[in-house]
N, CA and C of each residue as an Amber inpcrd file, in Angstrom:
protein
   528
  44.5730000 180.2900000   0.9970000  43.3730000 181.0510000   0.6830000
  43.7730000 182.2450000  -0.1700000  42.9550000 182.5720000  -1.3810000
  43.5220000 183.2560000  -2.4710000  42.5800000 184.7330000  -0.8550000
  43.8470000 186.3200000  -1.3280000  43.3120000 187.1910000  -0.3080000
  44.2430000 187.7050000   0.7200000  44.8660000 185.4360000   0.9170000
  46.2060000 185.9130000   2.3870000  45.8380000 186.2450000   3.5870000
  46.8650000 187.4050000   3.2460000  46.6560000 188.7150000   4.5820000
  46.1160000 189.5120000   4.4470000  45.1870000 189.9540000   3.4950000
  44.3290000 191.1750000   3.5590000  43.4810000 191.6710000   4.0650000
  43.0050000 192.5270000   4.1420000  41.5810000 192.9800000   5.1310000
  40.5080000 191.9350000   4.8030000  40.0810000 191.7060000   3.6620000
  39.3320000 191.2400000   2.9990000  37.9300000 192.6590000   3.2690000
  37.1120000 192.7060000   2.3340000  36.4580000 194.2810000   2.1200000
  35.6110000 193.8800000   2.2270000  34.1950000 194.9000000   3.0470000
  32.6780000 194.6250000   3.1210000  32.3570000 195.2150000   1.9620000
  31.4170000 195.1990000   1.0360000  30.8040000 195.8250000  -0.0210000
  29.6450000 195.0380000  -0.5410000  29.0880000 196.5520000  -0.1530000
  27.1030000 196.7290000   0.0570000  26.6720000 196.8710000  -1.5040000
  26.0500000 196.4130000  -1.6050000  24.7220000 197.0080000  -2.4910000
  23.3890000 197.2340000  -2.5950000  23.1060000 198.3250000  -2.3220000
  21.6040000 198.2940000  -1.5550000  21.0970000 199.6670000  -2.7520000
  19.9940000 200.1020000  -2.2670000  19.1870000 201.0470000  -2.8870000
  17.6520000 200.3990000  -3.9930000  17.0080000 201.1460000  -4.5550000
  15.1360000 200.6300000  -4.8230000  15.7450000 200.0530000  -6.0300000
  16.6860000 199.8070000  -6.8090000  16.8690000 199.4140000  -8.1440000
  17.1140000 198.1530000  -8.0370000  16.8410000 197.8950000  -9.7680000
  16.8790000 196.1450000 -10.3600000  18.3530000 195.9300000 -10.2330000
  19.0270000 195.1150000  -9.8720000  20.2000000 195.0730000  -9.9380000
  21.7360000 194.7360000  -9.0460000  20.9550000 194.9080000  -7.6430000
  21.6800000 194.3100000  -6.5710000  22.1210000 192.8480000  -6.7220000
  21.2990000 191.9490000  -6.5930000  21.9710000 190.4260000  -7.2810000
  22.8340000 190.5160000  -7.7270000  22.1930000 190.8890000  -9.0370000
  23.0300000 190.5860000 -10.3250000  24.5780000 191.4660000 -10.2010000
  25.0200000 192.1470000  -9.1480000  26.0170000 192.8030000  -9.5130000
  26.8580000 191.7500000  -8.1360000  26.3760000 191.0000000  -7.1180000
  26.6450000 190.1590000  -6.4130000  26.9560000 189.0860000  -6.7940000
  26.2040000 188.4100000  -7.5620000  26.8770000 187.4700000  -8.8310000
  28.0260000 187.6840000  -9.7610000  27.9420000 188.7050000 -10.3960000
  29.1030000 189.4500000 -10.7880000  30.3060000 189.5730000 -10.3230000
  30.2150000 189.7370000  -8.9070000  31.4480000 189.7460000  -8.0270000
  31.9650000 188.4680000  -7.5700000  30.9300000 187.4530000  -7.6490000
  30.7920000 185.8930000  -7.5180000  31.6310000 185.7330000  -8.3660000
  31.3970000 186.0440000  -9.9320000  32.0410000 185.2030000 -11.0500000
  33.2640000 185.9040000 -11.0830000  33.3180000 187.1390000 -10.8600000
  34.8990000 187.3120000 -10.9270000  35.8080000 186.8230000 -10.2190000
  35.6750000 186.9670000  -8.8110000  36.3670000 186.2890000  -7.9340000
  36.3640000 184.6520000  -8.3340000  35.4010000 183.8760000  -9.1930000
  36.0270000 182.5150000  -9.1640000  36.6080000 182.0610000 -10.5100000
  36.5160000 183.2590000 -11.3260000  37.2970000 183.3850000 -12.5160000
  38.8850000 183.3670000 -11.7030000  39.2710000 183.8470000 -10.7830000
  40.7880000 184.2320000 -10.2020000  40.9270000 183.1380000  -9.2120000
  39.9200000 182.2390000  -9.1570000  40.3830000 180.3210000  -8.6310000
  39.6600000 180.8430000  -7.2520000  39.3430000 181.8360000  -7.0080000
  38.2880000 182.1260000  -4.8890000  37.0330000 181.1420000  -5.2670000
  37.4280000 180.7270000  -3.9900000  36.2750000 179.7240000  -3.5090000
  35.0420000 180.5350000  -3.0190000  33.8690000 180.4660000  -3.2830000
  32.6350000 181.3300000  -3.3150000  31.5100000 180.7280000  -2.7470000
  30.9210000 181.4020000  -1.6450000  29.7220000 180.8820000  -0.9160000
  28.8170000 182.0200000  -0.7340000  27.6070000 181.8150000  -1.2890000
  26.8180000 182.6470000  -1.6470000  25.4200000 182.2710000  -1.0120000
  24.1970000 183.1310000  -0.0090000  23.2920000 182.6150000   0.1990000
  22.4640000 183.5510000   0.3470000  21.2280000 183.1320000  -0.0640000
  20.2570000 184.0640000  -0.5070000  18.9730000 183.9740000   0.6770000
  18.7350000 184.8590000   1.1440000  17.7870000 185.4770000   1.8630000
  16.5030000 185.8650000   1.8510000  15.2810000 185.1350000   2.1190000
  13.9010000 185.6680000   1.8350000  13.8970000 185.1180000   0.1260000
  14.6880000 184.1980000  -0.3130000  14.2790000 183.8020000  -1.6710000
  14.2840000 182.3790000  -1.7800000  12.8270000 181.6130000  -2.2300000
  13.1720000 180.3470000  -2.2520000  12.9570000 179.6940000  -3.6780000
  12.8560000 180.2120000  -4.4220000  12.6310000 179.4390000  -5.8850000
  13.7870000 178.9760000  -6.0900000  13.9320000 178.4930000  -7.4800000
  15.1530000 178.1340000  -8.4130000  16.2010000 179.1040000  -9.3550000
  16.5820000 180.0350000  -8.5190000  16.8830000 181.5710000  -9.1740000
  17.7150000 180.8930000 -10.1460000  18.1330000 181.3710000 -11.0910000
  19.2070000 181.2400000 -12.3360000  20.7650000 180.7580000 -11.5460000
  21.0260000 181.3710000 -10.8210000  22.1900000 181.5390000 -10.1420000
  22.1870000 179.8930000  -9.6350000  21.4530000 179.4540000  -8.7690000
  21.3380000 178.4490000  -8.0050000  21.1500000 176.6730000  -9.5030000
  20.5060000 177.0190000 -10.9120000  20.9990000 176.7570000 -11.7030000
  22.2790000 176.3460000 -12.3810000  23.1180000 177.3090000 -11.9630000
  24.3220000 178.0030000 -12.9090000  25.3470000 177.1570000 -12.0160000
  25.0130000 177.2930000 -10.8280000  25.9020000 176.9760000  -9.9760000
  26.0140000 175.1820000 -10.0500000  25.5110000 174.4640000 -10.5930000
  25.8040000 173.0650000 -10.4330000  27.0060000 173.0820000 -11.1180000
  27.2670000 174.4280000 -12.3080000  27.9950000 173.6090000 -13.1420000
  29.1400000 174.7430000 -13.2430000  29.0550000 175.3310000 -11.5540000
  30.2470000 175.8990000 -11.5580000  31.6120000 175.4300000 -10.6210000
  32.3240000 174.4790000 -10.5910000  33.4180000 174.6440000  -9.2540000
  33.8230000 176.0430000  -8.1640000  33.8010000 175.6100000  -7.3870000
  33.7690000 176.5350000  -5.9910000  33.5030000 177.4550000  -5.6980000
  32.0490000 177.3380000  -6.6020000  30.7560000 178.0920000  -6.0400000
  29.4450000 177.0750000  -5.4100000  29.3340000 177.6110000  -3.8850000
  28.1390000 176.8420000  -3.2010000  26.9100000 178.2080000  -2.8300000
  26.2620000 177.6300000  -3.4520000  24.9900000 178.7320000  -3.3130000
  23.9980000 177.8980000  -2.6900000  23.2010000 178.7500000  -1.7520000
  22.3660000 178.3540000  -0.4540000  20.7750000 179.1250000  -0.4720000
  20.3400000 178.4810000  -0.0390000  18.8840000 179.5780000   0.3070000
  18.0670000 179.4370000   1.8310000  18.1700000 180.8510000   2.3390000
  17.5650000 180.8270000   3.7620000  15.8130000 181.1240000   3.5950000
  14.7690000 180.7020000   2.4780000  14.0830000 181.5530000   2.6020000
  12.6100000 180.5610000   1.6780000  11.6000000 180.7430000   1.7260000
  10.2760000 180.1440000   0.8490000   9.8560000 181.1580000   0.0120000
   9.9970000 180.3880000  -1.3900000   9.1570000 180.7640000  -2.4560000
   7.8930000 181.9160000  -2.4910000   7.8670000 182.6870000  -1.2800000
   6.4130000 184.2710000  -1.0640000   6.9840000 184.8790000  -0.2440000
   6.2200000 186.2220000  -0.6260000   6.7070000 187.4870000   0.0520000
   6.5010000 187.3650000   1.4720000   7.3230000 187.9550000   2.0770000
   7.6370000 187.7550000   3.5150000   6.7340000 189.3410000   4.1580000
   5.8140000 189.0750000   5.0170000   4.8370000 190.3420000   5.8180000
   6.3110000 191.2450000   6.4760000   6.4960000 192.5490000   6.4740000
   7.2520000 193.2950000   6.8060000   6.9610000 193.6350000   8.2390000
   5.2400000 194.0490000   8.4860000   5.0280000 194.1630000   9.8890000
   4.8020000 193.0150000  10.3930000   4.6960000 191.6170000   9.9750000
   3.8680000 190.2510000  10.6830000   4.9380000 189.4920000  10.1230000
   6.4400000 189.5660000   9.9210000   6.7030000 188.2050000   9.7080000
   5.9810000 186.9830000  10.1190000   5.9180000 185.7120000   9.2750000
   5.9200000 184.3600000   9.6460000   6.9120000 183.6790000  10.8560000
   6.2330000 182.8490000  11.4690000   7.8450000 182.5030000  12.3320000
   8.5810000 181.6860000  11.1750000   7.7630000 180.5420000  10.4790000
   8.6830000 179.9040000   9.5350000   9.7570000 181.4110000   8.9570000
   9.3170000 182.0140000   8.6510000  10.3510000 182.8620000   7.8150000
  11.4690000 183.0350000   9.0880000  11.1440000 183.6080000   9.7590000
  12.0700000 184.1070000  10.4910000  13.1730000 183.3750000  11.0790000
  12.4570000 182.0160000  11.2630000  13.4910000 180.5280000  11.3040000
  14.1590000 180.1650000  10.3320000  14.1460000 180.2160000   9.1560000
  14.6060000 180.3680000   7.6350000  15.6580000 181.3140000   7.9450000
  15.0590000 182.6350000   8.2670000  16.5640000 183.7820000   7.9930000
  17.4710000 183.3720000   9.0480000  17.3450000 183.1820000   9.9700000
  18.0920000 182.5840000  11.0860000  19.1530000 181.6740000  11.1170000
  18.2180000 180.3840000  10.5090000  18.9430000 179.4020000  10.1680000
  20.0810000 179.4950000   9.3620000  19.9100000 180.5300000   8.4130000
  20.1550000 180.4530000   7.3880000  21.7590000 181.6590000   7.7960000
  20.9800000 182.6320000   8.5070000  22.4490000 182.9380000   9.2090000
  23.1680000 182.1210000   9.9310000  22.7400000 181.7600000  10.2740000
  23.7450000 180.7270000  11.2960000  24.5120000 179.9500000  10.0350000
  24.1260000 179.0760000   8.9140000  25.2240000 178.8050000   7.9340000
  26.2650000 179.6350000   7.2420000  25.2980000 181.1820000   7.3100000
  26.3430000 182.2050000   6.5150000  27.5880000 182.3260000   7.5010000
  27.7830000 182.5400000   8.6130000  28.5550000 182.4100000   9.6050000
  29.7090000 181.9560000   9.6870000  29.3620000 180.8850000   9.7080000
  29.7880000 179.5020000   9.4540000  30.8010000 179.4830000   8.4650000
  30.2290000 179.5920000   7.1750000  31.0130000 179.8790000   5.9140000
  31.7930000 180.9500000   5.8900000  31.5640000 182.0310000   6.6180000
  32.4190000 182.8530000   6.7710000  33.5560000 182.6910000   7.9930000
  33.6030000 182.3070000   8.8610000  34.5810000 181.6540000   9.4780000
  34.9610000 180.2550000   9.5150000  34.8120000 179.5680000   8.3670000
  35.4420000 178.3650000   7.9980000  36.7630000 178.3520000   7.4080000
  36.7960000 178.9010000   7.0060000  38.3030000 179.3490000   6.5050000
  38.2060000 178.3510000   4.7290000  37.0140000 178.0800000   4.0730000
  36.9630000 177.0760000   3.3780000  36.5650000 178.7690000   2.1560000
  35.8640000 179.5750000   2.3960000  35.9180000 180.3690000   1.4840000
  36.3240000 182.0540000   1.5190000  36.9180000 182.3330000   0.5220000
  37.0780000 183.8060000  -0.1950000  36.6720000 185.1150000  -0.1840000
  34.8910000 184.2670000  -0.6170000  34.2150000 185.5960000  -0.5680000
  32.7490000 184.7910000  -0.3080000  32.0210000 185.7890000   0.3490000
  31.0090000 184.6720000   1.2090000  29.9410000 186.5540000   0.2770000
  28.6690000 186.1020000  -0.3030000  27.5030000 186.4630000  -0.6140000
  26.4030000 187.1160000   0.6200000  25.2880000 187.6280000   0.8880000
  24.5690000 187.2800000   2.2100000  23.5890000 188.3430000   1.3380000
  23.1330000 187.5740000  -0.0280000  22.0480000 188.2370000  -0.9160000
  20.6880000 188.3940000  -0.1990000  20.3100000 189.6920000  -0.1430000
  19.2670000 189.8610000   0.9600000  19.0970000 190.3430000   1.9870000
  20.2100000 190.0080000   2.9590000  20.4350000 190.0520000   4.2800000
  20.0970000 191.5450000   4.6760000  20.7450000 192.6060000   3.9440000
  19.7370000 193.4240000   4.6530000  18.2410000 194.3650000   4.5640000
  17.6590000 193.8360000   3.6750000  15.7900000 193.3110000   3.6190000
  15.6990000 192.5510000   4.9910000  16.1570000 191.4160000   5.1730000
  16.0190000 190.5150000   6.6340000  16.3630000 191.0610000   7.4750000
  17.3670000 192.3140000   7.7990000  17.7130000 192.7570000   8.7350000
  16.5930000 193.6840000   8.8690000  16.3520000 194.6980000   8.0120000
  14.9700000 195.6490000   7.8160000  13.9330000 195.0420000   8.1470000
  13.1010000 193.7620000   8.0760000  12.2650000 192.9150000   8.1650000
  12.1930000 192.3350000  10.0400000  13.2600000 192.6420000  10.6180000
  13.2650000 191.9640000  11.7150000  13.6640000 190.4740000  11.5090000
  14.1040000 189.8520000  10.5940000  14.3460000 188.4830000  10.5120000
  15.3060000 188.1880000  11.7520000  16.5390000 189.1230000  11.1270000
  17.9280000 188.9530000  11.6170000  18.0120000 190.1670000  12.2990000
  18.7320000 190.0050000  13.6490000  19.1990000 191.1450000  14.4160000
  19.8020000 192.2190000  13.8230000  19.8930000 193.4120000  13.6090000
  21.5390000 194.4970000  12.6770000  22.6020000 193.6470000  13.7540000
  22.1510000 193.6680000  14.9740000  23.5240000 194.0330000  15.9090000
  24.3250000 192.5890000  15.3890000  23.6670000 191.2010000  15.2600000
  24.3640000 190.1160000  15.0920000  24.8030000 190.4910000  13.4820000
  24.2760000 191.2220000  12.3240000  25.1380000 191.3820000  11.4490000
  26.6270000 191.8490000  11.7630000  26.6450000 192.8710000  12.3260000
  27.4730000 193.8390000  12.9640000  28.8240000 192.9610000  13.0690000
  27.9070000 192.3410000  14.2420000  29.2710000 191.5280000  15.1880000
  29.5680000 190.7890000  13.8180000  28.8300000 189.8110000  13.0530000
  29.8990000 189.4260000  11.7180000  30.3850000 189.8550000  10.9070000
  30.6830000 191.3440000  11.2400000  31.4870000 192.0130000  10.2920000
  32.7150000 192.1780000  11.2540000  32.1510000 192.4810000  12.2340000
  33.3810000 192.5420000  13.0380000  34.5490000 191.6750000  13.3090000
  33.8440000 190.0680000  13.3150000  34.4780000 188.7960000  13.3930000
  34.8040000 188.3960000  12.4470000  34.7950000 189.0000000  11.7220000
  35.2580000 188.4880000   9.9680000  36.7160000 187.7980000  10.1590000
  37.0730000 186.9230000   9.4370000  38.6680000 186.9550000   9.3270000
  39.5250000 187.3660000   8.3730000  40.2230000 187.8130000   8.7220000
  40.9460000 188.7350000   7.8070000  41.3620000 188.0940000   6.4500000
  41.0700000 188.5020000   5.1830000  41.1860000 187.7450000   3.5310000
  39.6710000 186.9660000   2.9510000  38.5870000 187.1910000   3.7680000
  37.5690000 187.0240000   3.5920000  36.8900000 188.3540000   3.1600000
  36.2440000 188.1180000   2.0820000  35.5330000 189.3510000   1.1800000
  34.3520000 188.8110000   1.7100000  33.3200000 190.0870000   1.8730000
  32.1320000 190.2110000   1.7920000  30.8350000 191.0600000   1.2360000
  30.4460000 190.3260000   0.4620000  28.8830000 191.0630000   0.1530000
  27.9480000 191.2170000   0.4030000  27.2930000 192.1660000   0.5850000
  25.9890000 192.3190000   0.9750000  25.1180000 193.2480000   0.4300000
  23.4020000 192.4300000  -0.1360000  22.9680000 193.0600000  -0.7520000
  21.6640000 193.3580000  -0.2910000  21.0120000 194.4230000  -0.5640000
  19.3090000 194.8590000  -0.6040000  19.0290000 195.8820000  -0.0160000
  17.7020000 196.6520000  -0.5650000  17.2640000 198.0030000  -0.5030000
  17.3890000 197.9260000   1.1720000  17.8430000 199.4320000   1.6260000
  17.4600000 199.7760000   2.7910000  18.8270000 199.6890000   3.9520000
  19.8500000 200.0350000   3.5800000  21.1950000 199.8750000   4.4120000
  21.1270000 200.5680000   5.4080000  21.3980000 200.1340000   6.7890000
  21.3310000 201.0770000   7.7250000  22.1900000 202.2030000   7.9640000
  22.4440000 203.3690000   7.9190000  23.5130000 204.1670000   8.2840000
  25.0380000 203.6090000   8.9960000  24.8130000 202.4740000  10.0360000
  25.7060000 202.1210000  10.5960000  26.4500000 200.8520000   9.8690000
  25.4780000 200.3890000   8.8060000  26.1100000 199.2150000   7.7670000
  26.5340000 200.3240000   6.6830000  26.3750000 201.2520000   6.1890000
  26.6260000 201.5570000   5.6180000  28.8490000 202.3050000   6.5630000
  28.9350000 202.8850000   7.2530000  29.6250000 203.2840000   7.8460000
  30.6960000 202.5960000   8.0380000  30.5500000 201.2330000   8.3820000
  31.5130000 199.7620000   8.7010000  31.4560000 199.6130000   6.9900000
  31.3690000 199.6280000   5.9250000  31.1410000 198.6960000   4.6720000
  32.4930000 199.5730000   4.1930000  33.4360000 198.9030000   3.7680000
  34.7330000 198.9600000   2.7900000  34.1050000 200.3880000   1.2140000
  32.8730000 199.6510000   0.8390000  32.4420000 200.0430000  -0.3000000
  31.1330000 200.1680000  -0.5130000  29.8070000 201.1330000  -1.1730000
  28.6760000 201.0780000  -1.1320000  28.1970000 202.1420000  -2.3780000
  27.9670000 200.8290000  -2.8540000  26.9220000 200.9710000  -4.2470000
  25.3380000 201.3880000  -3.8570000  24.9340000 202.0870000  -4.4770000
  23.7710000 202.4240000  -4.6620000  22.9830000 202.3050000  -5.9110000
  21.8810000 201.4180000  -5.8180000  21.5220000 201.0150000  -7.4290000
  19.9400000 202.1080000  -7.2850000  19.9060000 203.0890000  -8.1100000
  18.6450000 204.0610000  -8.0910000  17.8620000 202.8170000  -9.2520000
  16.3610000 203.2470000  -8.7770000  15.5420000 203.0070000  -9.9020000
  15.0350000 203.6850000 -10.6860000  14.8550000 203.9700000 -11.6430000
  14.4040000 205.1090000 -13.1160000  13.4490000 204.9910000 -13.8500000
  13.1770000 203.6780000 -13.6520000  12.5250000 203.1810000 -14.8270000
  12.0840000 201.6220000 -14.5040000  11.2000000 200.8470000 -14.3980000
  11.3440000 199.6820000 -14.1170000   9.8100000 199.2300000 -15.2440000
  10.7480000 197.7540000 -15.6170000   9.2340000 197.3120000 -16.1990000
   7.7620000 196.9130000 -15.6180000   8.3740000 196.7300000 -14.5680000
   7.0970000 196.1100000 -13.7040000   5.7800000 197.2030000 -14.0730000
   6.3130000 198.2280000 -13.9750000   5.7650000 199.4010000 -13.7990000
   4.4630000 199.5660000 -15.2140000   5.1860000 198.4890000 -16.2620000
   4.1740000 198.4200000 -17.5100000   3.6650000 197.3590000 -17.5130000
   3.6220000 196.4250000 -16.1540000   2.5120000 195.3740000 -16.0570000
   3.2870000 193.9710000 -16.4950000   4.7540000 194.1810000 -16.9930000
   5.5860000 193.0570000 -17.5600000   6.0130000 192.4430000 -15.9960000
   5.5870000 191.1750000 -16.4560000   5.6560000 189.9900000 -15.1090000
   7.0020000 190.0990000 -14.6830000   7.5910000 189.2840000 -13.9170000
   8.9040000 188.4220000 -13.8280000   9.2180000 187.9510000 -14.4860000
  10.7280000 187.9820000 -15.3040000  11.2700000 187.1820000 -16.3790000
  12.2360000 186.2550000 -15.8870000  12.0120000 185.0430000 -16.3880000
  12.8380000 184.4570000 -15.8390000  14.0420000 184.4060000 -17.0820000
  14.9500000 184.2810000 -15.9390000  16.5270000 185.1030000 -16.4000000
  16.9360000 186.2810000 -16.5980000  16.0860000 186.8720000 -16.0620000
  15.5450000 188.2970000 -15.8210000  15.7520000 188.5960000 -14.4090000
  14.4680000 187.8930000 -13.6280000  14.3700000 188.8340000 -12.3830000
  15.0360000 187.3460000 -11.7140000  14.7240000 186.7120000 -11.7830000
  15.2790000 185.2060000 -11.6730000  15.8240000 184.0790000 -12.0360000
């Protein structure tokens, strides 16, 4: 396993800005530019993001989705949703103690944790259980003080400026 013996590092990206993904992907492609095997799964998102695209025609990158195509109620989750984030942890898990990848993704995860999808405390414990040479990411507005505290590294993406804001839709290859 490219990593070894290393700690392997938590690193967040959270805050209201465009840009969390895409800098999770980023860390995706570098690490499999250097031969890491990459498992990536996305949270509360069910379309055909670019990434999930990209990825047929990448080697040892497996990208996943815990989540349906609409916005998820913040005070009323769906149960489907909440069975989705669940489920969907339970594979991230998985992949992270398989010993099959590098650097394991968990795009979202904490929106789902904020959302009530997913427990914090069962994030927690998978940071805790990590195995050592396994990298991890984790992305979306709203980090808890105590994820933030355990995290190796933590980006903050501010927003300034956003197009939405001038009525410009979703672009795809853009926002997706």
């Amino acid at each position: 396993m490219a990593g070894g013996k290393e700690k392997g590092l938590v690193m967040v990206y959270t805050g209201d800005g465009k840009g969390k993904t895409t800098a999770a992907v980023g860390q995706a492609l570098r690490a499999l530019g250097h031969g890491m095997r990459v498992y990536m799964i996305h949270f509360m998102k069910g379309r055909d993001y670019g990434e999930f695209l990209a990825a047929e025609r990448l080697p040892h990158l497996t990208v996943d989705r815990a989540g349906r195509d609409s916005f998820v109620n913040r005070e009323n989750p769906d149960a489907v949703d909440i069975e989705l984030a669940r489920e969907g942890f339970a594979r991230a898990a998985k992949a992270v103690k398989s010993g099959e990848y590098d650097l394991v993704v968990l795009d979202e995860i904490i929106v789902a944790v904020d959302y009530g999808l997913i427990p914090e405390a069962e994030l927690l414990k998978l940071l805790e259980d990590k195995p050592p040479g396994v990298h991890l990411v984790l992305t979306g507005r709203g980090a808890s003080p105590e994820l933030i505290k355990r995290a190796d590294m933590v980006s903050e993406v501010l927003m300034i400026k956003h197009h939405y804001h001038n009525g410009v839709p979703a672009c795809k290859g853009i926002e997706y």
